[in-house]
N, C-alpha and C positions, 0 to 999 in steps of 0.2 A: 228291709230295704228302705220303709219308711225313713225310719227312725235313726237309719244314717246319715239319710238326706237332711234332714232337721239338723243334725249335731252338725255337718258339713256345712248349711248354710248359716247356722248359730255362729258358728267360730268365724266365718266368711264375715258377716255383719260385725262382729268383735273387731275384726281387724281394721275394717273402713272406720268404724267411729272410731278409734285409737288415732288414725293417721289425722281426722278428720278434728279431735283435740288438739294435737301436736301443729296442726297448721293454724290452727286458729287463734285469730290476733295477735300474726308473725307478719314479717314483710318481705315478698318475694321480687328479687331483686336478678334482671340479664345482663348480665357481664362478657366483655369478648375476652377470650384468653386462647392463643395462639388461632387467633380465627374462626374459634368453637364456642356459640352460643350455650350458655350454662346455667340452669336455674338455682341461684342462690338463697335458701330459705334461712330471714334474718330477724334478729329483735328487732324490735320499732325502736329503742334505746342505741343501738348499735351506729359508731360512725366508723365508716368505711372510704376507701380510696376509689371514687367512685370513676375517674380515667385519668390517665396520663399524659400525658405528648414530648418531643422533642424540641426543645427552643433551642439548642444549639447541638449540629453535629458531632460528632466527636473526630480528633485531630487525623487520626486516622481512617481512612477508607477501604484501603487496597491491602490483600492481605496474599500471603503463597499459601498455597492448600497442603496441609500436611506438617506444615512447619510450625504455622503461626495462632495464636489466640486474638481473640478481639480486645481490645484494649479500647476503654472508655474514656483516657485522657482528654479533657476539654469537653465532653459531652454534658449537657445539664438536661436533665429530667426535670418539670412542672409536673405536678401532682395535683389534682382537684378531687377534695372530700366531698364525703355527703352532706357535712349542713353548710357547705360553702368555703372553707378555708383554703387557701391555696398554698401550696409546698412547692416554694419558687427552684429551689437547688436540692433536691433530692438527693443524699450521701451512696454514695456507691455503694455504702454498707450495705445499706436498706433493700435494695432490690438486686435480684439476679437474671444472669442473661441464659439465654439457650441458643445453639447450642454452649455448651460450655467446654475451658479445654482446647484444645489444638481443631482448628476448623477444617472438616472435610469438603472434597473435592465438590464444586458445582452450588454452593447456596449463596444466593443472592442479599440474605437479611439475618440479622440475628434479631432474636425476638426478648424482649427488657420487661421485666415480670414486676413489679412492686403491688403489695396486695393483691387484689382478686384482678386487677384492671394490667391489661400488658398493652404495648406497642413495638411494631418493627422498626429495625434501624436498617437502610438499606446498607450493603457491602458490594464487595466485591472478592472474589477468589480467583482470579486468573493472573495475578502478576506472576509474571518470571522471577527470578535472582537471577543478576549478573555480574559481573565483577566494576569497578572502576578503578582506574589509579590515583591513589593518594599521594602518592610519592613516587618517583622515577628513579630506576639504576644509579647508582652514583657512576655510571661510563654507560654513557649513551652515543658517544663515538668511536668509531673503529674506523680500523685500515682495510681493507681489503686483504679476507686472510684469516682474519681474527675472527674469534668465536665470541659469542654471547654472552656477557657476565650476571646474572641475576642477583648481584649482592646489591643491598641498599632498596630493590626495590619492596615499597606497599602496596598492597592490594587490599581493596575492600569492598563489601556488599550494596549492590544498588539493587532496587525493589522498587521502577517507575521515580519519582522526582525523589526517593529516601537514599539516603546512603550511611552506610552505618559501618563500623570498624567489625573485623573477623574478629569474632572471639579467637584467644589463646593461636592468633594467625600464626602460621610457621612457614618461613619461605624453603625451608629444605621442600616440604611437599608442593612445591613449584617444578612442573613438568615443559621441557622446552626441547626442542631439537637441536643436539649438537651440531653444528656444522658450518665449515666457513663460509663467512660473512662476502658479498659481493657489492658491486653498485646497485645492484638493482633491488636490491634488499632495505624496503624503506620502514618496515617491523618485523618482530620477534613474535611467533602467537606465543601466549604460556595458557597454561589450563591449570589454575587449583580449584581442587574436592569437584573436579567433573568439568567445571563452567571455565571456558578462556576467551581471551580479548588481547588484541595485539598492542604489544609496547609498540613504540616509534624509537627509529633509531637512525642512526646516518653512518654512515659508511663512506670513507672518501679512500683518495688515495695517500700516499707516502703526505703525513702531514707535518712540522714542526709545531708542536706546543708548547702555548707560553704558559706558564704559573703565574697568574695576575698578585697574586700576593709577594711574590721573588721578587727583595727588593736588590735582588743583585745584579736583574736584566732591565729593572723597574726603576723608572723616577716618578715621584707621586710631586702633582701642585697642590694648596691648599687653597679650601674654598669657604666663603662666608655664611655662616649661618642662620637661620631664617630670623631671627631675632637681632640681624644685621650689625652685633657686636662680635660676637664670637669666630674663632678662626677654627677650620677642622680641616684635617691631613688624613687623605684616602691610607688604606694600608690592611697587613694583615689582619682578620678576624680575629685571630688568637695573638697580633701585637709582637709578632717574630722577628727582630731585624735582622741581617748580617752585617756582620760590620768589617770593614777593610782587612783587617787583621783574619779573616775569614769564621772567626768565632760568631755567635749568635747573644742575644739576649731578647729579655722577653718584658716587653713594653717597657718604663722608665726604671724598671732597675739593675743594679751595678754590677748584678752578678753574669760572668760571663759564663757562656758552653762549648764546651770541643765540637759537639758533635750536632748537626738541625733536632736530630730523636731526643736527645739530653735538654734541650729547649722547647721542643713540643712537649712533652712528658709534664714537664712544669706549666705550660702555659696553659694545658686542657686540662689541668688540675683547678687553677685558675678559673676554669670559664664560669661559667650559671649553665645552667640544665640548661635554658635555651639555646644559650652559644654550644654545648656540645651537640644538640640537635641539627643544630645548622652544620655546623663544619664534618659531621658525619656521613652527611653526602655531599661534601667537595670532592673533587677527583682526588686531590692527594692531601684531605684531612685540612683543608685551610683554604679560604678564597679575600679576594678585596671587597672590604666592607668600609665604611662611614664616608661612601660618597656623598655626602649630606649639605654637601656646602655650594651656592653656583658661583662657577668659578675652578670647580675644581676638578683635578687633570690627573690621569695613567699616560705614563710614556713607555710604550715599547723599545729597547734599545738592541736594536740587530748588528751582529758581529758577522764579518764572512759569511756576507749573502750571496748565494750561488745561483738563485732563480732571480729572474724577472719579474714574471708575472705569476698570480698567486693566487687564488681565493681566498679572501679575508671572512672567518668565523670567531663568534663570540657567543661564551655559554653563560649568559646569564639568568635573573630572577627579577621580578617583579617586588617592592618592597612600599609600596603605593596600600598599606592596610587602612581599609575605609570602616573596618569594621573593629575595635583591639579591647581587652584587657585586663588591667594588670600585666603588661606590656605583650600578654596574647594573641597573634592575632585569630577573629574570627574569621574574617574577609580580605584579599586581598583585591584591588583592580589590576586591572590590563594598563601600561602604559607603554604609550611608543616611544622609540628613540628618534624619529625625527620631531618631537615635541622639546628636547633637550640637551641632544647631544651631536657633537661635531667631530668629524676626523680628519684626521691631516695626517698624507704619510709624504714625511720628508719637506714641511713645511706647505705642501699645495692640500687643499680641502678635499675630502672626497665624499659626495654627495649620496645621502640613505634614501632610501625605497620608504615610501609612504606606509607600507603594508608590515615594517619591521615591530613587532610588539611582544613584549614579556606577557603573558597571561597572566591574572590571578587565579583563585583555587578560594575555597570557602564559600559556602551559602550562609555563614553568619548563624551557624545556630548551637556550635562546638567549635571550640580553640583548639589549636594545633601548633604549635613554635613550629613544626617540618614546613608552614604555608611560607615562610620566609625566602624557602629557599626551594621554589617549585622552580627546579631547574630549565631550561631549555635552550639549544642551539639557533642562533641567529646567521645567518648569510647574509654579510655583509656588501657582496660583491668582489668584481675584481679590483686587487691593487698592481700598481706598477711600481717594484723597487729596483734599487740601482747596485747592482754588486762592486762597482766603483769606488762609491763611498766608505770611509771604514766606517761606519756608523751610521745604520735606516731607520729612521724614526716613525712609528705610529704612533700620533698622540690623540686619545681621549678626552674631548672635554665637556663637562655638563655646565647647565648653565638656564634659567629661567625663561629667557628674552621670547622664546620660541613657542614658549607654554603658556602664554600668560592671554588671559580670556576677554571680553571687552571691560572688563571693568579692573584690570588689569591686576589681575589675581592670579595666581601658577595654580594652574590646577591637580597638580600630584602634593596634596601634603598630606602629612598622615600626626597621628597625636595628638589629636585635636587641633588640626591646621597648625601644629607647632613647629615641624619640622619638614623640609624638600624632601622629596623622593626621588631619586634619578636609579633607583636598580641595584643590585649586588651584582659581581660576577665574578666568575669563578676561571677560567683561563679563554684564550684566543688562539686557533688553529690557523697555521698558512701550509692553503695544500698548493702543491705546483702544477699548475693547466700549463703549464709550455708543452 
C-alpha cells in the first residue's frame, strides 16, 4: 500500500512540474469572447488582436426571423493589437459573425469575432414583411358593375423603411375577389405568398373617356421650352397621328397605315426600353407626353353632348424627377396642378382645389423607368357643358406664372433644372351627376 502511495504521488508531482515548465515565462492573457472570460496562455513574442469595437453601424438593422441573414454592408470594425497598432477598417474577410446563416427568432445582437477579441452588434428580429405597391393596375377605374382587372399591377416587399422588388414576382399568384365593383368600393384587398394590402381604386358611374393622346378628339397648343428658344408640341408618347384621310402615321415619317395596330406595331418597335415601360401601363398602350413647354395646351373636343353636368376626372403622373440617371429616374416629387395649370370648359375658367397633386414614388436609392408613369385619378370637380353647342371645349393649359418661388424660379424642373415639369397623363373621364 506503501509503495503505491509513493508511485501515486511520484507521478502526481511529475505532472505539476510538467505544467509548471510549460507555463513558465509565457504570458497569460483575459480576453471576452461571446461574454465568457477565457485564460489565454501566450508567448511574450506573440502580437495579438488585443479588442475590437464598432465605429460605424452597419446599414442594416432590422432583420425578418427566419428569412434573413445579417449583412455587414457599411459596418467598419477598429481593431487594436497588442504592441499598439490599430486596424482602422477591418476586411470582412478577416472576422466572422455568430450567429451565422439565416437568423433565428428573438436575438437582439450578433456577436463579430476577429482574433481572440469579439464584440456585439445590436439588431433587431421582429420586422414584418409586407407588400407595397410599385406600380398600379393599368385600369384603376371602373363603372359600376365591372370587376377588378390585375394586369399591370407591381407588387413589392417592404421590411419597416426597406423596400425591395419580389424576386422572380408573378402576378398570376395574385389572389383577389371576383366581384362586382360598386360606389362604395374605394380598394381591391389582393394577398401575394400570404401577405395583402389594398389597391385603390375608383368606381363611378356611366363614364365617357377620352384618350388624351387621340389626336382625332384632341388639339394640342405648343409650348416654349425652358431654354426659351425652343418650341414643343404636347402629343402621343409613341408619336401616333391620324390624319384626315383617316390613316395614321408615326411621328415625321411618310409612310402611311390602314389600321391604329399597323401604326402602334411600328412605333413601340421604335421606342427605347423606357418609353415601352411607360406606355405599358397607359390604359390603351399610349398616353400625352412632352408637356414640356409653358404655354402649352390639350383641348378636348365634344361632339353631341347629351349631359349638362358632369364630374370632370384626369389620370395623370408626376414627371417632376429630383432624383435621375442616365435619363432614370430614382425619385420623383409630388407636384400640384394648381401650381401650373388652368382649365377652361367652353372658354370660361374653372377653378382647381388646392389639395389636387400627382405624387411621386422613389426614395432615390434604385432606378425604375415605371416612376414616370406612377399613375393616379385626379377629381377635378363639377363642370357645366352645353349640349347646344356643336362643339364643348375643355382646354388644358400649363404654364409657370403660378409656380414660380420668390426669386422667381418654377419650381418643378427636373434635368438638372433643364427642363419644366407639368405631369404626363393618360386620359380624362366625364361621369354624369344629373
Amino acid at each position: 500500500m506503501k509503495k503505491g502511495k509513493l508511485f501515486l504521488m511520484s507521478l502526481l508531482a511529475l505532472l505539476v512540474g510538467s505544467i509548471s515548465l510549460t507555463s513558465c515565462g509565457q504570458n497569460v492573457d483575459s480576453s471576452k469572447n461571446s461574454g465568457n472570460s477565457t485564460s489565454i496562455i501566450r508567448d511574450p513574442d506573440e502580437v495579438y488582436v488585443s479588442s475590437i469595437e464598432v465605429v460605424n453601424p452597419p446599414k442594416k438593422t432590422k432583420y425578418i426571423p427566419l428569412e434573413e441573414a445579417f449583412n455587414s454592408e457599411g459596418m467598419i470594425i477598429k481593431a487594436t493589437w497588442s504592441d499598439g497598432y490599430v486596424e482602422d477598417n477591418v476586411s470582412p474577410s478577416k472576422y466572422y459573425v455568430e450567429p451565422s446563416g439565416i437568423l433565428p427568432v428573438g436575438i437582439d445582437h450578433v456577436t463579430v469575432h476577429y482574433g481572440d477579441a469579439s464584440v456585439d452588434v445590436s439588431i433587431s428580429t421582429t420586422e414584418e414583411k409586407a407588400l407595397y405597391i410599385k406600380q398600379v393596375p393599368i385600369k384603376t377605374d371602373y363603372t359600376v358593375g365591372e370587376e377588378f382587372i390585375v394586369d399591370g399591377l407591381i407588387l413589392g416587399y417592404q421590411i419597416g423603411e426597406d423596400k425591395r422588388d419580389i424576386e422572380n414576382y408573378d402576378i398570376s399568384k395574385v389572389i383577389f375577389e371576383k366581384k362586382p365593383l360598386t360606389k362604395q368600393d374605394k380598394f381591391v384587398k389582393v394577398t401575394y405568398e400570404g401577405i395583402s394590402i389594398n389597391v385603390p381604386i375608383n368606381v363611378h358611374n356611366e363614364t365617357l373617356k377620352i384618350e388624351l393622346e387621340d389626336n382625332s378628339i384632341m388639339t394640342y397648343g405648343e409650348g416654349l421650352h425652358a431654354d426659351g428658344k425652343s418650341k414643343i408640341v404636347p402629343g402621343s408618347k409613341l408619336a401616333i397621328k391620324k390624319l384626315a384621310s383617316g390613316k395614321y402615321v408615326v411621328g415625321s415619317g411618310k409612310d402611311e397605315y390602314e389600321t391604329y395596330e399597323e401604326a402602334y406595331e411600328v412605333a413601340y418597335k421604335k421606342a427605347t426600353n423606357a418609353g415601352k415601360t411607360m406606355v405599358k401601363q397607359a390604359s390603351s398602350g399610349d398616353f400625352l407626353a412632352f408637356l414640356d413647354g409653358t404655354g402649352a395646351s390639350f383641348t378636348i373636343n365634344l361632339k353631341n353632348v347629351t349631359s349638362t353636368s358632369n364630374e370632370l376626372y384626369i389620370r395623370g403622373a408626376s414627371n417632376w424627377v429630383t432624383n435621375m440617371q442616365n435619363w432614370v429616374p430614382y425619385q420623383v416629387g409630388d407636384i400640384y396642378l394648381k401650381d401650373f395649370m388652368t382649365i377652361e370648359v367652353n372658354g370660361v375658367e374653372h377653378s382647381l382645389k388646392d389639395d389636387l397633386v400627382l405624387h411621386g414614388c422613389g426614395d432615390g436609392t434604385k432606378g425604375d423607368h415605371s416612376y414616370w408613369t406612377n399613375w393616379e385619378t385626379l377629381d377635378l370637380g363639377k363642370i357645366t357643358l352645353n349640349p347646344s353647342l356643336e362643339v364643348n371645349t375643355i382646354k388644358f393649359t400649363v404654364a409657370i406664372d403660378k409656380g414660380l418661388d420668390e426669386n422667381g424660379t418654377y419650381k418643378y424642373m427636373y434635368n438638372n433644372n433643364g427642363m419644366y415639369a407639368f405631369g404626363q397623363y393618360d386620359y380624362v373621364l366625364l361621369e354624369d351627376v344629373e
